[in-house]
N, C-alpha and C positions, 0 to 999 in steps of 0.2 A: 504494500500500500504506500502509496506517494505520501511524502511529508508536509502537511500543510505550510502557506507561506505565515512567517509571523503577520498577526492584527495590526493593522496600523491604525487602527482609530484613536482618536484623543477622545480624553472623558466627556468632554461637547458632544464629540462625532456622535457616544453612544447614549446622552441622553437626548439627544434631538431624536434620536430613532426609537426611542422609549415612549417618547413622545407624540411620536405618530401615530406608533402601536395602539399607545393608550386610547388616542381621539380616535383611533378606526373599530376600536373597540366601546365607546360612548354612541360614537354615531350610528353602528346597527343595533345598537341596545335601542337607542331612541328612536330610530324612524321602519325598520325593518319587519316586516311580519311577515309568516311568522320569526320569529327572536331567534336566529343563528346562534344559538346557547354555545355549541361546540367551537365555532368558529371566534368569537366573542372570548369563549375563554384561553385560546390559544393566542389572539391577539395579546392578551392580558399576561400569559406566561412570558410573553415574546417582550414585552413593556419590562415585566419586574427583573428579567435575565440582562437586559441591557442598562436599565438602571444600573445593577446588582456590576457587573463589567464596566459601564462605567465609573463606579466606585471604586475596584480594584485599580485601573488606571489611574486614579486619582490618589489613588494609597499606593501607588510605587506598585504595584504590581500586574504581570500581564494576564488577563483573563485568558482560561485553559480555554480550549473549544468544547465546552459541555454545556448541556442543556438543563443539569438539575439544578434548581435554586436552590435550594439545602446546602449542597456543596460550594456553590457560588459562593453563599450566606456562611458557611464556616472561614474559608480562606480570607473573607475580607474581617470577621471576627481575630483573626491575628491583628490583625492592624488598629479597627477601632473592637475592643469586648462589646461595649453596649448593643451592638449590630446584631447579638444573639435575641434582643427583644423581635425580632423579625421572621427568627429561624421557624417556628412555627407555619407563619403564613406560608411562605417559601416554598415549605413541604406541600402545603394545601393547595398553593398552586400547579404546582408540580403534579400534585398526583389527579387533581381533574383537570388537566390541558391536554395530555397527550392522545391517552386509548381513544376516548369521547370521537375524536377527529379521525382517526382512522380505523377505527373498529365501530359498521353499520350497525351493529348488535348494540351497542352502548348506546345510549344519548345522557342529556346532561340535562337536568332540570331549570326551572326558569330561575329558581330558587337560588340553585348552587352557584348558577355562571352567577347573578350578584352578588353573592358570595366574591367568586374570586377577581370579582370588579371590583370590590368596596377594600378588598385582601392587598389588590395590586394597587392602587390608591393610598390605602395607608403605609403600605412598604415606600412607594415615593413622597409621600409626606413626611414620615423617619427618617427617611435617608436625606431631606429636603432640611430638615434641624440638626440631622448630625453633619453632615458636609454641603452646608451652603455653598461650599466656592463650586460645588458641581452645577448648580444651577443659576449660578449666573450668567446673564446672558451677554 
């Protein structure tokens, strides 16, 4: 297997792209019917994972190429401890974003993807009090 090239994004690059995720993920919540639960909460994984990497970039460190927030969430936990008040969500998001989207047999309640809307919002709210300089614009 070919070796990926290093990330070159700056901690900007990845919360503008957090960013996007988040709004693409607000604006089928709100105008779409029926409510792409699945799709919504993937968007939402895709937001707190780039958050979560652009805070490692911001703490001296280069985000791995992995998708579990958990693991995101410990590695940046070296750098700031408080970052474990998150570890929770991280896993919750983790564990209803991925099957939901690609396994037809699963779906995801109206319930839960708010859930991991309201989950991926507070993680960039924390993350928005413990390193403002990531979100200055």
């Amino acid at each position: 297997m070919a070796e990926r090239p290093k990330q070159t994004n700056t901690p900007e690059d990845w919360r503008i792209l957090a960013e996007r995720d988040l709004s693409v993920a607000d604006h089928l919540a709100v105008t779409m019917r029926p409510i792409p639960s699945e799709i919504i909460a993937f968007h939402c994984q895709q937001a707190a994972e780039k958050y979560l990497k652009g805070a490692l970039e911001f703490l001296g460190e280069e985000p791995p190429y992995i998708h579990d927030l958990a693991q995101l969430c410990k590695l940046a936990e070296k750098h700031r401890p408080s970052l474990v008040s998150i570890s929770t969500l991280c896993s919750i998001i983790t564990q209803f974003s991925g099957q939901p989207r690609y396994d037809r047999g699963v779906s995801l309640s109206d319930d839960d993807m708010n859930l991991v809307l309201s989950h991926t919002k507070t993680i960039k709210d924390f993350l928005q009090k413990e390193i403002p300089e990531l979100f200055k614009e």
